[in-house]
N, CA, C and O atoms as CSV, one atom per row, in Angstrom:
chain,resi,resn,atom,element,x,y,z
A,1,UNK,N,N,108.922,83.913,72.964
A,1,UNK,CA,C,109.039,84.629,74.214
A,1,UNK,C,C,107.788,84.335,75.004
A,1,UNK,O,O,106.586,84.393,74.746
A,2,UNK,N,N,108.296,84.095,75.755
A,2,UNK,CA,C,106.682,83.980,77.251
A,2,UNK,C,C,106.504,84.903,77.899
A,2,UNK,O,O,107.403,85.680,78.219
A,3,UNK,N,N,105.252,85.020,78.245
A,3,UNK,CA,C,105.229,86.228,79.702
A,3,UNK,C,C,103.790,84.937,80.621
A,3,UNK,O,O,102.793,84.267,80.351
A,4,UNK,N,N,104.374,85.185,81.362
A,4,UNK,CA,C,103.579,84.375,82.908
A,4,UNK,C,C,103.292,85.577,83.563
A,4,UNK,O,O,104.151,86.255,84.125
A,5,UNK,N,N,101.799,85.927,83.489
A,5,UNK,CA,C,101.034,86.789,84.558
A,5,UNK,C,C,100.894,85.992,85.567
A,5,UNK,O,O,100.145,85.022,85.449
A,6,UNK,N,N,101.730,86.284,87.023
A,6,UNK,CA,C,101.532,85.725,88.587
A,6,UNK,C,C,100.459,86.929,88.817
A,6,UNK,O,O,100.749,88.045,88.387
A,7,UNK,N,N,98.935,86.668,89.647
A,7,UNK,CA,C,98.081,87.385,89.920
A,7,UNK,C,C,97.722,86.893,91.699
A,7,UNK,O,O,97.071,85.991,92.228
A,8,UNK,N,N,98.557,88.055,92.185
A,8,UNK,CA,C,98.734,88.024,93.786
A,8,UNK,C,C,97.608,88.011,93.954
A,8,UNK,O,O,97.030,88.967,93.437
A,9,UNK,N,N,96.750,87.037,94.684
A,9,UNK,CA,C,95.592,86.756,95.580
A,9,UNK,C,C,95.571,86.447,97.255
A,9,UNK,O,O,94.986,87.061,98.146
A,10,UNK,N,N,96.487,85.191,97.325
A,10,UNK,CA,C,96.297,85.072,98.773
A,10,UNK,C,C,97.259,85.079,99.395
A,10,UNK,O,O,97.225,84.962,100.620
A,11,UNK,N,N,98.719,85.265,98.498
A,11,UNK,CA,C,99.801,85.655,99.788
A,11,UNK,C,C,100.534,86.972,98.919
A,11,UNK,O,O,100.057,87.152,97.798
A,12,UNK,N,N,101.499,87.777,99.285
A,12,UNK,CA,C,101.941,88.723,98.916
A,12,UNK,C,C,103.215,88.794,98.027
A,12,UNK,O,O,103.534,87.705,97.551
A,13,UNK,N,N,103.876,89.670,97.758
A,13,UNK,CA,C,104.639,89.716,96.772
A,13,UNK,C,C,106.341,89.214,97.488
A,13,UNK,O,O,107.360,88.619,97.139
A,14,UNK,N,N,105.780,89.906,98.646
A,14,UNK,CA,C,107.407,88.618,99.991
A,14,UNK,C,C,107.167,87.531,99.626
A,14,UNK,O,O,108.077,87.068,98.938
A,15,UNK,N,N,105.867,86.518,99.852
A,15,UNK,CA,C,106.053,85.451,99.692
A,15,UNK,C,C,106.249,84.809,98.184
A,15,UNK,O,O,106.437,83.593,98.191
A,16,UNK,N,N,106.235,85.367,97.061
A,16,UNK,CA,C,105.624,84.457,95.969
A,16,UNK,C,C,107.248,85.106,95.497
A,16,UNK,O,O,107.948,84.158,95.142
A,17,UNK,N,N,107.872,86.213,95.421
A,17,UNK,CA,C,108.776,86.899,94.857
A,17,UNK,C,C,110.143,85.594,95.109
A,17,UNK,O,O,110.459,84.874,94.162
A,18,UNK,N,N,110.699,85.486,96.223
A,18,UNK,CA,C,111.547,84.642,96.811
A,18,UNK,C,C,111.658,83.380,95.629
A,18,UNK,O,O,112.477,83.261,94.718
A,19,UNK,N,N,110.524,82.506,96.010
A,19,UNK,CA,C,110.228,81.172,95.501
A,19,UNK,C,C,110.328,80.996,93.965
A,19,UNK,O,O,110.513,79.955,93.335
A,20,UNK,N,N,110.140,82.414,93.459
A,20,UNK,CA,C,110.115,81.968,91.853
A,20,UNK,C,C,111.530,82.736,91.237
A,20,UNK,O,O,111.669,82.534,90.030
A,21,UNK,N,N,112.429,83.446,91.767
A,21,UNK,CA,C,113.446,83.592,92.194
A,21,UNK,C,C,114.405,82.286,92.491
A,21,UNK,O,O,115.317,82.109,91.683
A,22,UNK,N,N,114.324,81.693,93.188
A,22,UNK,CA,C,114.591,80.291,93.585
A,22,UNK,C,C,114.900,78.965,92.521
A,22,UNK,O,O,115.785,78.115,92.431
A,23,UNK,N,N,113.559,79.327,91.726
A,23,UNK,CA,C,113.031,78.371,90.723
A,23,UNK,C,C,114.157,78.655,89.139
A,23,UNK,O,O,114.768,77.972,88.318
A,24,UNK,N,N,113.897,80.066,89.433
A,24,UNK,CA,C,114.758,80.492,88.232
A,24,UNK,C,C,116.458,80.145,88.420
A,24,UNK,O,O,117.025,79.422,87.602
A,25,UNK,N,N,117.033,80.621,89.345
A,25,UNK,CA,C,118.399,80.046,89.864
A,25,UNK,C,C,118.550,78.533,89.642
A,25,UNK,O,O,119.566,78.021,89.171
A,26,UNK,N,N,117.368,77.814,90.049
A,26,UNK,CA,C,117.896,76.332,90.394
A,26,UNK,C,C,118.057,75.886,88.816
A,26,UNK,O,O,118.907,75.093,88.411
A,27,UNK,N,N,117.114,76.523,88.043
A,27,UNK,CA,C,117.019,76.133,86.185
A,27,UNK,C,C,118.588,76.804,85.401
A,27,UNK,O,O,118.788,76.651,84.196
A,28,UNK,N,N,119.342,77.357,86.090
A,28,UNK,CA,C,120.893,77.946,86.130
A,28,UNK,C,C,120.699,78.984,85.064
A,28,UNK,O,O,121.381,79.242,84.072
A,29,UNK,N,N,119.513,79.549,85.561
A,29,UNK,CA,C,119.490,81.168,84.278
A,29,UNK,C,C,119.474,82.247,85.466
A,29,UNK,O,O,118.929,82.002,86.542
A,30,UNK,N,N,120.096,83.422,85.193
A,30,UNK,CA,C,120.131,84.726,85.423
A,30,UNK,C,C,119.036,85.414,85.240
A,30,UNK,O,O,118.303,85.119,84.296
A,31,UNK,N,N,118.657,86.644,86.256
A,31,UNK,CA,C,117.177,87.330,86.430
A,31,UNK,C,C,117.627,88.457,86.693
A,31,UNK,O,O,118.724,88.706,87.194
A,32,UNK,N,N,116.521,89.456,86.257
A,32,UNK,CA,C,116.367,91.197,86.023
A,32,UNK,C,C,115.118,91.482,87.240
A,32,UNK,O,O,114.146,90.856,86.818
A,33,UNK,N,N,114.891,91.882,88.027
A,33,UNK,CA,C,114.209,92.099,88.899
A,33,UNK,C,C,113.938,93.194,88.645
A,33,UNK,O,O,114.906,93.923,88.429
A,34,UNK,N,N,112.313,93.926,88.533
A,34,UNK,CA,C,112.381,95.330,87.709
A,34,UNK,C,C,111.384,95.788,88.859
A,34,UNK,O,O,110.615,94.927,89.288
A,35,UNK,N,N,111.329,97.068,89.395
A,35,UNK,CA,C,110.770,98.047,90.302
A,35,UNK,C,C,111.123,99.331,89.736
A,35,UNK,O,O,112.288,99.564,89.413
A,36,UNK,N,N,110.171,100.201,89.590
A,36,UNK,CA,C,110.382,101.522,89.071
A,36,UNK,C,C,110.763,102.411,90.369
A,36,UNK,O,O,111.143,103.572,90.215
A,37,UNK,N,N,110.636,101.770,91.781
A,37,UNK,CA,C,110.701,102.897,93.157
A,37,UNK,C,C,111.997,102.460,93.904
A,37,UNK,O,O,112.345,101.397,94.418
A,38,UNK,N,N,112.578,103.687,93.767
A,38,UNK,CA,C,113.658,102.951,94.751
A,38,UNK,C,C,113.718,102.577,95.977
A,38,UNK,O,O,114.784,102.213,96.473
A,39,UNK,N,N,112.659,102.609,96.605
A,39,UNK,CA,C,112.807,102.101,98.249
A,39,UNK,C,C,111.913,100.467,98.154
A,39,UNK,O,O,111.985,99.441,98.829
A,40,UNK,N,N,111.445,100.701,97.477
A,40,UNK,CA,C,110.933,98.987,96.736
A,40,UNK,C,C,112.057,98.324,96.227
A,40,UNK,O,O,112.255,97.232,96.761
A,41,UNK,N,N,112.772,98.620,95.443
A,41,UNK,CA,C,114.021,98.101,95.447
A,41,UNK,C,C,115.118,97.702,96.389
A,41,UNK,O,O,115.955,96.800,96.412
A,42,UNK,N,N,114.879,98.461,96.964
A,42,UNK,CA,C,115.903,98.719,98.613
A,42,UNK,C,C,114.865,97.132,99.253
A,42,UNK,O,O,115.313,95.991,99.357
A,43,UNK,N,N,113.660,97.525,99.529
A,43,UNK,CA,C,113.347,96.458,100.107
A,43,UNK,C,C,113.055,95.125,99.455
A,43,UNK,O,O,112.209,94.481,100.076
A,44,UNK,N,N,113.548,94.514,98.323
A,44,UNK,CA,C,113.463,93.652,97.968
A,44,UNK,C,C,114.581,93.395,98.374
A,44,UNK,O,O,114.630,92.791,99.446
A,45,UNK,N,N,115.808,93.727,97.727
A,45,UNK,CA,C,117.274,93.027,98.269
A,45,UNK,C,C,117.231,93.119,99.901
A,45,UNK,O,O,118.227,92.637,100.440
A,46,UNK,N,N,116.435,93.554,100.602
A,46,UNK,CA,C,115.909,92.995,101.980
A,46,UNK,C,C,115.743,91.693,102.139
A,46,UNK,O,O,116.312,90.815,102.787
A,47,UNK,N,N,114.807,91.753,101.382
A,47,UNK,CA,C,113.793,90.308,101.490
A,47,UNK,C,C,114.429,89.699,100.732
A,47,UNK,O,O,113.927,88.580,100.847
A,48,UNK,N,N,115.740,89.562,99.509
A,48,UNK,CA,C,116.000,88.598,99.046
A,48,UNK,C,C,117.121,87.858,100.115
A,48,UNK,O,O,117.372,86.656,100.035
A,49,UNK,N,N,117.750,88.752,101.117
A,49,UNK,CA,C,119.047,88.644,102.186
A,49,UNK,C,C,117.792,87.718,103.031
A,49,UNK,O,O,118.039,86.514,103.104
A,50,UNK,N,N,116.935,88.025,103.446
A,50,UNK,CA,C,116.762,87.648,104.880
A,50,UNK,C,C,115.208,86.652,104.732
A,50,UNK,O,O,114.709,86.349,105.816
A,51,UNK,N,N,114.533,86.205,103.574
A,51,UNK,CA,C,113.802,85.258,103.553
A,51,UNK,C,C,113.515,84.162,104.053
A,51,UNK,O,O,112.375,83.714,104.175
A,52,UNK,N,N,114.674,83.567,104.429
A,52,UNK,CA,C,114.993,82.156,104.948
A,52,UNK,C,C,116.288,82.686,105.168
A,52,UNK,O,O,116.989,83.581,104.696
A,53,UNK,N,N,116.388,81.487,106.385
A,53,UNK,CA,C,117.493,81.293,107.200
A,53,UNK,C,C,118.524,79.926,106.281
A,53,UNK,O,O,119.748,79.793,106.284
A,54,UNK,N,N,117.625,79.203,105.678
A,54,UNK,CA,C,118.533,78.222,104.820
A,54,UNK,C,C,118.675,78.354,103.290
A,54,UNK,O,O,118.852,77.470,102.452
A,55,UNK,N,N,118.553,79.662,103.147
A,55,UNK,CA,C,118.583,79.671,101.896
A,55,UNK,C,C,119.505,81.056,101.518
A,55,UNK,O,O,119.569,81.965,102.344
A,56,UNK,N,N,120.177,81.146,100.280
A,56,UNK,CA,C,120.999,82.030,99.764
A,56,UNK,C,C,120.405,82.747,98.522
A,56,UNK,O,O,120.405,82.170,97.435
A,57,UNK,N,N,119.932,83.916,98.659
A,57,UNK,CA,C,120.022,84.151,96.885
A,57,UNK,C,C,121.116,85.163,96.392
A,57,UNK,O,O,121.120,86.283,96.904
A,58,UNK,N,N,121.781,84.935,95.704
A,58,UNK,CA,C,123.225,85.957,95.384
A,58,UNK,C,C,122.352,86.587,93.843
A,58,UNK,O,O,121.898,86.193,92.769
A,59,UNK,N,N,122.550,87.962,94.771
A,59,UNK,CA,C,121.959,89.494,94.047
A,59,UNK,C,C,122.532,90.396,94.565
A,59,UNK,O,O,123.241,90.301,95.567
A,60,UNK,N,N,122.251,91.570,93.829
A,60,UNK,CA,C,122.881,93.001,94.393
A,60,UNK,C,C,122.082,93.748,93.459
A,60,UNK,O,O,121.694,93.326,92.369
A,61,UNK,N,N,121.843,94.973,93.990
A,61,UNK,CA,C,121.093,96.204,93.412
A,61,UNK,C,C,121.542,96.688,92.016
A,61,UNK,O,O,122.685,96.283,92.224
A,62,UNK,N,N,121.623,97.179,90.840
A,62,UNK,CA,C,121.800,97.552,89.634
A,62,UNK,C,C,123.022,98.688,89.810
A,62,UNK,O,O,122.669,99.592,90.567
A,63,UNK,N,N,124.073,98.808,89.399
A,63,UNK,CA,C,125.145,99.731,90.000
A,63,UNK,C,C,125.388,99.675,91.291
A,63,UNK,O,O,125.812,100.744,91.731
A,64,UNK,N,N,125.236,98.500,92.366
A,64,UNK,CA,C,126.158,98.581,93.140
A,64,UNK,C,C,127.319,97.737,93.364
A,64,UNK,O,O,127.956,97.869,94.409
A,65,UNK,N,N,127.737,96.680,92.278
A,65,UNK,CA,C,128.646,95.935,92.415
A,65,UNK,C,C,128.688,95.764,90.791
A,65,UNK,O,O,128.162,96.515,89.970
A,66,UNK,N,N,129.357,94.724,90.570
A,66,UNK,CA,C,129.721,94.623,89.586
A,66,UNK,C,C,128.379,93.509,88.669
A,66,UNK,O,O,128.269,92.295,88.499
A,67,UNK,N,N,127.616,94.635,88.295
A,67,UNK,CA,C,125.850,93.993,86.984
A,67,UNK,C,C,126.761,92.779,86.557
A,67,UNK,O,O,126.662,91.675,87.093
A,68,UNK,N,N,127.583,93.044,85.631
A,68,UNK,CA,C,127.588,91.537,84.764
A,68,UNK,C,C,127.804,90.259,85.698
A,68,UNK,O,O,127.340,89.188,85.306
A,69,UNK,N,N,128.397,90.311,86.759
A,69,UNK,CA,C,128.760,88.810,88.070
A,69,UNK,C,C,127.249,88.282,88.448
A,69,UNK,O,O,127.053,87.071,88.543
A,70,UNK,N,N,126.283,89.139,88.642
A,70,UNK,CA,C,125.229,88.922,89.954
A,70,UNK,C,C,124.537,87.868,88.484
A,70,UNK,O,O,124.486,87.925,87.255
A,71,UNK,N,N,124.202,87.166,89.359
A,71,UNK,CA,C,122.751,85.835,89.076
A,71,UNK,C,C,121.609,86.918,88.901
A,71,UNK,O,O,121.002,87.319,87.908
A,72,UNK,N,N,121.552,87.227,90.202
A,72,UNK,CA,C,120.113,88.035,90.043
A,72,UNK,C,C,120.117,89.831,90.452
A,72,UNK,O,O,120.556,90.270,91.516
A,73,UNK,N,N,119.647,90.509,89.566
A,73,UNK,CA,C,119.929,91.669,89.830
A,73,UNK,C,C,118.756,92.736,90.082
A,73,UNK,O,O,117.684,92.345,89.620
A,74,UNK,N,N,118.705,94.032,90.726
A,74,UNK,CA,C,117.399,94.626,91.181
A,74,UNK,C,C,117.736,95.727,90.258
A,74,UNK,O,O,118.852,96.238,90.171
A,75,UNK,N,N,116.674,96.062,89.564
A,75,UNK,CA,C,117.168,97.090,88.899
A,75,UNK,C,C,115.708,97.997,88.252
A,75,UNK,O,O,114.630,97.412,88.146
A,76,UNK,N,N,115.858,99.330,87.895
A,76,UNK,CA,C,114.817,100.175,87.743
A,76,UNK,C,C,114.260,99.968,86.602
A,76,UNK,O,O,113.115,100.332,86.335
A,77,UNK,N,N,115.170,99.244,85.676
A,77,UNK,CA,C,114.407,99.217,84.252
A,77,UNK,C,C,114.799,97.739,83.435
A,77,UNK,O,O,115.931,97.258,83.381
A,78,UNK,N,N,114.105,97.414,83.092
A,78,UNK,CA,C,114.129,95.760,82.017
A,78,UNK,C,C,115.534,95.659,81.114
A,78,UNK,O,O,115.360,95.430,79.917
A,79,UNK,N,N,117.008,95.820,81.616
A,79,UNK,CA,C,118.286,95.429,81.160
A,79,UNK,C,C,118.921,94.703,81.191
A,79,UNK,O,O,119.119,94.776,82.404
A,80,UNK,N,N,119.534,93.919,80.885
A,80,UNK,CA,C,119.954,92.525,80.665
A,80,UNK,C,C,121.024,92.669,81.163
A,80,UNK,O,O,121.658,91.716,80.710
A,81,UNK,N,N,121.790,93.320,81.915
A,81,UNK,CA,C,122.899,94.189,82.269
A,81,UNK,C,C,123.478,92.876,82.610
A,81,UNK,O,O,124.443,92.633,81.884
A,82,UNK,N,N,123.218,91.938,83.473
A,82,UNK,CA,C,123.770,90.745,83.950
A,82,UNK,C,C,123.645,89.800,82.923
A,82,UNK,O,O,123.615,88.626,83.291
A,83,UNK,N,N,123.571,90.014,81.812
A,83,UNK,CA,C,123.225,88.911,80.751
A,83,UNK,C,C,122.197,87.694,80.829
A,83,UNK,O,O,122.352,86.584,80.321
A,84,UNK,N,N,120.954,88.213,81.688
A,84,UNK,CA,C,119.775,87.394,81.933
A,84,UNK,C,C,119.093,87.144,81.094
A,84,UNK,O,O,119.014,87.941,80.160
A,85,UNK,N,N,118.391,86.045,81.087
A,85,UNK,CA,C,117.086,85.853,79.686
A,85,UNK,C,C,115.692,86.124,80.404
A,85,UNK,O,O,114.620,86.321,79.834
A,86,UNK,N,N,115.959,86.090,81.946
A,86,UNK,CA,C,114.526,85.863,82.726
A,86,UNK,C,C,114.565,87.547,82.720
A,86,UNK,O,O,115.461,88.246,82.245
A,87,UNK,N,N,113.278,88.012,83.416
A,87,UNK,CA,C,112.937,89.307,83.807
A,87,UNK,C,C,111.695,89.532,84.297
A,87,UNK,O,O,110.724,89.722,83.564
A,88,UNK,N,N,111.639,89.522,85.805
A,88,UNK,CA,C,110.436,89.640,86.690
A,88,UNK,C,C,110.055,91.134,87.088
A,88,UNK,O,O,110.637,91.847,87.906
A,89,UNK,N,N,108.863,91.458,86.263
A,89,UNK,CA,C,108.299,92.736,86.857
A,89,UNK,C,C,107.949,92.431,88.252
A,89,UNK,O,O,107.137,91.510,88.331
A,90,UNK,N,N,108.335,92.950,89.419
A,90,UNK,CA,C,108.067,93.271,90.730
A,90,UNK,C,C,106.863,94.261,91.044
A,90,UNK,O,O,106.029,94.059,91.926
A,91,UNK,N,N,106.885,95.139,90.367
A,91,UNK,CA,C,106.093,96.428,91.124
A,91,UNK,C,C,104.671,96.124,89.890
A,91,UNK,O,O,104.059,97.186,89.779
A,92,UNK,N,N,104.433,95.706,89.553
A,92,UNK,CA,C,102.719,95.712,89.028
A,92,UNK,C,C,102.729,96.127,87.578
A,92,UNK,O,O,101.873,95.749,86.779
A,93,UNK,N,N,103.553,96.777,87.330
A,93,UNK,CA,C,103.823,97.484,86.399
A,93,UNK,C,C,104.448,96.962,84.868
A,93,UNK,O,O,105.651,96.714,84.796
A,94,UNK,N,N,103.792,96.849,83.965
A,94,UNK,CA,C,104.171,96.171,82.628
A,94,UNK,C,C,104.865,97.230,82.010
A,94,UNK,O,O,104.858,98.455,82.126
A,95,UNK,N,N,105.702,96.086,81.051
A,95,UNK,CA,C,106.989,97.053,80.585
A,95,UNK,C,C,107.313,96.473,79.008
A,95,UNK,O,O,108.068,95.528,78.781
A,96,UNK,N,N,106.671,97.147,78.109
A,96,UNK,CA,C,107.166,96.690,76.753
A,96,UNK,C,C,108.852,95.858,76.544
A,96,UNK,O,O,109.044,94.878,75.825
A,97,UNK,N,N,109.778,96.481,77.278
A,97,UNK,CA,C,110.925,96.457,77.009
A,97,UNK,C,C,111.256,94.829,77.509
A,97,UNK,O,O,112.164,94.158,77.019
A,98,UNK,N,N,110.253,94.314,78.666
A,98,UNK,CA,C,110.019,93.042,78.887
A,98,UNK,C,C,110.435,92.045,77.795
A,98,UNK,O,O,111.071,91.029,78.075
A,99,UNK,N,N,110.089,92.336,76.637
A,99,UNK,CA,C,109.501,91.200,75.507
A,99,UNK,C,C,111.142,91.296,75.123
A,99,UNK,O,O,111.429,90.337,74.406
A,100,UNK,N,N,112.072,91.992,75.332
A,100,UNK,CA,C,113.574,91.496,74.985
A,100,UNK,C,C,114.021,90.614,75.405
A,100,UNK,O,O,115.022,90.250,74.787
A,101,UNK,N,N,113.591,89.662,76.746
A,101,UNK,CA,C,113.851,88.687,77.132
A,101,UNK,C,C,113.271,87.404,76.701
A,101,UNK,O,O,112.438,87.347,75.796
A,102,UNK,N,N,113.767,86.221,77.436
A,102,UNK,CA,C,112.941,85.283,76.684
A,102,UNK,C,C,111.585,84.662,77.571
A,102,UNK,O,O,110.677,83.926,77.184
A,103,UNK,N,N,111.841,85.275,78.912
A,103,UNK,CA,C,110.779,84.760,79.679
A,103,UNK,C,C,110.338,86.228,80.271
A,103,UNK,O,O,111.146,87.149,80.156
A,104,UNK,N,N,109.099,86.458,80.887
A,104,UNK,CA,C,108.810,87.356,81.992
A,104,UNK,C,C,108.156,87.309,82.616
A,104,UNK,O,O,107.052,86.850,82.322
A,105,UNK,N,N,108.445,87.753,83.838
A,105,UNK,CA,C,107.035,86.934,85.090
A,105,UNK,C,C,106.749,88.378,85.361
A,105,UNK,O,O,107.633,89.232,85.420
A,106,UNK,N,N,105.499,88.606,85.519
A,106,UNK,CA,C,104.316,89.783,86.067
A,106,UNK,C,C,103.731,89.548,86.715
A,106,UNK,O,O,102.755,88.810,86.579
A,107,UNK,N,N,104.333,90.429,88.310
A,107,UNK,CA,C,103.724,89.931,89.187
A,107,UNK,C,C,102.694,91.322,89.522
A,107,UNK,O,O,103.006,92.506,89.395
A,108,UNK,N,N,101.628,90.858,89.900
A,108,UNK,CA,C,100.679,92.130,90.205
A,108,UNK,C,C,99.576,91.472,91.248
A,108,UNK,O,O,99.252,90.289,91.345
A,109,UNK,N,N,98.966,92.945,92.213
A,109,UNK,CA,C,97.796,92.519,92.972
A,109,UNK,C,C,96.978,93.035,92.368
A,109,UNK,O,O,97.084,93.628,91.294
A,110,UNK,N,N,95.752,92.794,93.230
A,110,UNK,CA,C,94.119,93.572,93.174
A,110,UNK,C,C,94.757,95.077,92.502
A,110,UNK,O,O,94.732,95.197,91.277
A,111,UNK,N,N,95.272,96.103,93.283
A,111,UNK,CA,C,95.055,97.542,93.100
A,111,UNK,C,C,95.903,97.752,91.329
A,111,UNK,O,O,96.204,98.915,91.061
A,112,UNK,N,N,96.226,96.709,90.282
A,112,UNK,CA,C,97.348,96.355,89.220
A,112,UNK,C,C,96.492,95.364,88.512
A,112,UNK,O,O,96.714,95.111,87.328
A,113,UNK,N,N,95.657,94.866,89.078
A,113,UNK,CA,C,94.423,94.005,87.935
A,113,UNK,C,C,93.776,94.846,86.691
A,113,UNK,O,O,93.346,94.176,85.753
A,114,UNK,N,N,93.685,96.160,86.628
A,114,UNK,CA,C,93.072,96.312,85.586
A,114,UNK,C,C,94.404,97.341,84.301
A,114,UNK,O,O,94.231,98.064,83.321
A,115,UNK,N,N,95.194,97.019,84.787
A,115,UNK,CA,C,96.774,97.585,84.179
A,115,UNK,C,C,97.062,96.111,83.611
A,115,UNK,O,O,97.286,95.948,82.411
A,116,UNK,N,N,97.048,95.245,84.352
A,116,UNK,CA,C,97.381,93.618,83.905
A,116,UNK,C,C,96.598,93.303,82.783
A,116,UNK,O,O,97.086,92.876,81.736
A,117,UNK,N,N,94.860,93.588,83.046
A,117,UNK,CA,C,94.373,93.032,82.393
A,117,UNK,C,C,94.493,93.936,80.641
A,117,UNK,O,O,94.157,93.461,79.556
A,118,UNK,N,N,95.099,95.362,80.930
A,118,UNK,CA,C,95.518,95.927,79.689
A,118,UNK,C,C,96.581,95.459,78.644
A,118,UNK,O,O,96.512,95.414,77.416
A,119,UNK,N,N,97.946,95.003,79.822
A,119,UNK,CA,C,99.163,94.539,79.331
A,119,UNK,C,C,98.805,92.960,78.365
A,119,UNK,O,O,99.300,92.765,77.255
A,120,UNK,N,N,98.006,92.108,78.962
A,120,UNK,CA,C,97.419,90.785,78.675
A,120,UNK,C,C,96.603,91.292,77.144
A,120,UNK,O,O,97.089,90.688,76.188
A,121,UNK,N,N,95.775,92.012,76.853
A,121,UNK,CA,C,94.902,92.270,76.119
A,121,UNK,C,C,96.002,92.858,74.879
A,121,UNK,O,O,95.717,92.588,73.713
A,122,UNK,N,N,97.273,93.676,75.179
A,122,UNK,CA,C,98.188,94.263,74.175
A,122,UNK,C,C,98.860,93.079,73.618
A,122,UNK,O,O,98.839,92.706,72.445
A,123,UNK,N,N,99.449,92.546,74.606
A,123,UNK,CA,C,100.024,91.148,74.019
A,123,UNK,C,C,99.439,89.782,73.163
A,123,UNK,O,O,99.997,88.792,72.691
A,124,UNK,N,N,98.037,90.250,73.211
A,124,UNK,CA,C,97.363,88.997,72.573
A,124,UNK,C,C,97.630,89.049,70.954
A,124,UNK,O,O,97.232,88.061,70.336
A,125,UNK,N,N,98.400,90.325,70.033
A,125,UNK,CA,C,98.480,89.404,68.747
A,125,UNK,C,C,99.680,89.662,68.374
A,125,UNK,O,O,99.970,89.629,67.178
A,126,UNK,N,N,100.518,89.941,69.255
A,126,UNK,CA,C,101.968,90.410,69.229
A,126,UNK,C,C,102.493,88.798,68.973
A,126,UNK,O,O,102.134,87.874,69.702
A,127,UNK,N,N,103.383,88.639,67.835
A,127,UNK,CA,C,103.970,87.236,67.226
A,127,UNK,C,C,104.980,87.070,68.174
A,127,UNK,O,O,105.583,87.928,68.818
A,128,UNK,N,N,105.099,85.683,68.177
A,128,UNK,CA,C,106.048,85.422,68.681
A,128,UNK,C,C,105.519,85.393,70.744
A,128,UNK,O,O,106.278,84.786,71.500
A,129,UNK,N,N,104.836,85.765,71.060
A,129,UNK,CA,C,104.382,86.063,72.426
A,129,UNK,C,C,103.553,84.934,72.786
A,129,UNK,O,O,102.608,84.685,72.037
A,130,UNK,N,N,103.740,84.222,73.787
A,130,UNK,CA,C,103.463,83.160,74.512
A,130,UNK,C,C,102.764,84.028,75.811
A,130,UNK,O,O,103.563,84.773,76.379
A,131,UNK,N,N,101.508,84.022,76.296
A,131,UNK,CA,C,100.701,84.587,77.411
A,131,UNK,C,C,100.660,83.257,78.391
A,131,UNK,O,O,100.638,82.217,77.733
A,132,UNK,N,N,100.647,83.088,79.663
A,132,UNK,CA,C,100.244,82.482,80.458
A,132,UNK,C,C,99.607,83.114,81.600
A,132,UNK,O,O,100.259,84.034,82.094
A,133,UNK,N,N,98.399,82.819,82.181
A,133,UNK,CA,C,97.737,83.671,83.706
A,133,UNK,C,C,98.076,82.597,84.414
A,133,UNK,O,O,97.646,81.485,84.106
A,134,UNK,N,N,99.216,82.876,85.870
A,134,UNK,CA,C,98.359,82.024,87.118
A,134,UNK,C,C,97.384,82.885,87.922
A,134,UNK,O,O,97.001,84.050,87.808
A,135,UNK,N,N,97.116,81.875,88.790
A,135,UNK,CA,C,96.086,82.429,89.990
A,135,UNK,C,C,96.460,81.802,91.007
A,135,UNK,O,O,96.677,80.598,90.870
A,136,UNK,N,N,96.616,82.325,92.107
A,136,UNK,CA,C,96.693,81.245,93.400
A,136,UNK,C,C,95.499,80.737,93.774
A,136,UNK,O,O,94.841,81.575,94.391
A,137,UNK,N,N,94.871,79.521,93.623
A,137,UNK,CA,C,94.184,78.313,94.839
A,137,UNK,C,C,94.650,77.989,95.890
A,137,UNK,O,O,95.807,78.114,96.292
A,138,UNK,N,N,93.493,77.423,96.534
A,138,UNK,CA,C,93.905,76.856,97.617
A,138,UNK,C,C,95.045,75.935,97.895
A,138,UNK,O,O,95.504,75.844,99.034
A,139,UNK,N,N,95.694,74.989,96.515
A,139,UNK,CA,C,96.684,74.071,96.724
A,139,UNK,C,C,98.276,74.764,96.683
A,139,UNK,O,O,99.340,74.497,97.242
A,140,UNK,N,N,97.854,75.714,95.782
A,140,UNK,CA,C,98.987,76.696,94.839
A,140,UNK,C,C,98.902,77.316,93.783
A,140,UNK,O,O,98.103,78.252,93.752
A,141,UNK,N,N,99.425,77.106,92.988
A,141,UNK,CA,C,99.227,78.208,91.900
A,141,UNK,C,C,98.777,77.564,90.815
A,141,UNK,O,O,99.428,76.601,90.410
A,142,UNK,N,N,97.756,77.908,90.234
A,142,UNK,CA,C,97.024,76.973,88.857
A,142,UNK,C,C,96.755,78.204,87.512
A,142,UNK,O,O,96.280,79.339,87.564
A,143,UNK,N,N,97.282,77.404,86.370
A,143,UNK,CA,C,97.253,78.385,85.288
A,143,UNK,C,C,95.770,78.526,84.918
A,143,UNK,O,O,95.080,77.512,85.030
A,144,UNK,N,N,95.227,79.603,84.511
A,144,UNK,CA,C,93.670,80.114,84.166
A,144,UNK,C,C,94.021,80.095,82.742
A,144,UNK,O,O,93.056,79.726,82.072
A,145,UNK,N,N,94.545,80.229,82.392
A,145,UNK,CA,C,94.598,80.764,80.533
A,145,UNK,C,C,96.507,80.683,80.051
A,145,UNK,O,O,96.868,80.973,78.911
């Protein structure tokens, strides 16, 4: 199992959320989009509708259509409900229940750096757990550890 810490530096969670979203679809796996707030939720399937003008991402919120169809789904807690292997923490927030999947991306800013740097430090002798940090540079995103 992997977990990829994304560590928001120079653009925000609109911009970086979309693209790795994107990445995951184009690799033809299914995603858990996890936010504990519901108006964060609300506004992600915002931003997943209206990101780009040339681009599609087919999602729907957790109970509002039918979980098992959606590619990508928004949902309050780490469930596989859509039969995903991916699972992107959104809101900063690490989630044991994460490690049921086979991948997880953690995305967090500055005010979630020292919660990250807890979640990173728990996971270091947990078997089976693959850690990766990015960071954004100036080119893009470069792994630290």
């Amino acid at each position: 199992m992997r977990v990829d810490f994304y560590h928001l530096t120079r653009q925000p969670l609109a911009r970086v959320l979309p693209r790795l979203v994107e990445r995951v679809l184009a690799q033809g796996e299914r995603l858990v989009i996890v936010a504990g707030d519901e108006d964060q939720r609300a506004a992600l399937d915002r931003l997943l509708w209206d990101y780009a003008a040339e681009s599609f991402l087919p999602h729907a919120i957790a109970g509002a259509m039918d979980d098992a169809a959606q590619p990508v789904l928004i949902a309050e807690a780490p469930a596989p409900l859509n039969a995903a292997r991916h699972v992107m923490l959104a809101d900063g927030v690490w989630r044991d229940e994460a490690l049921a999947f086979e991948r997880a991306f953690h995305l967090f800013d500055e005010a979630a750096i020292a919660a990250a740097r807890a979640a990173w430090r728990g996971l270091a002798d947990r078997p089976g757990v693959e850690r990766r940090y990015w960071k954004q540079g100036e080119k893009g995103w470069e792994q630290a550890a």
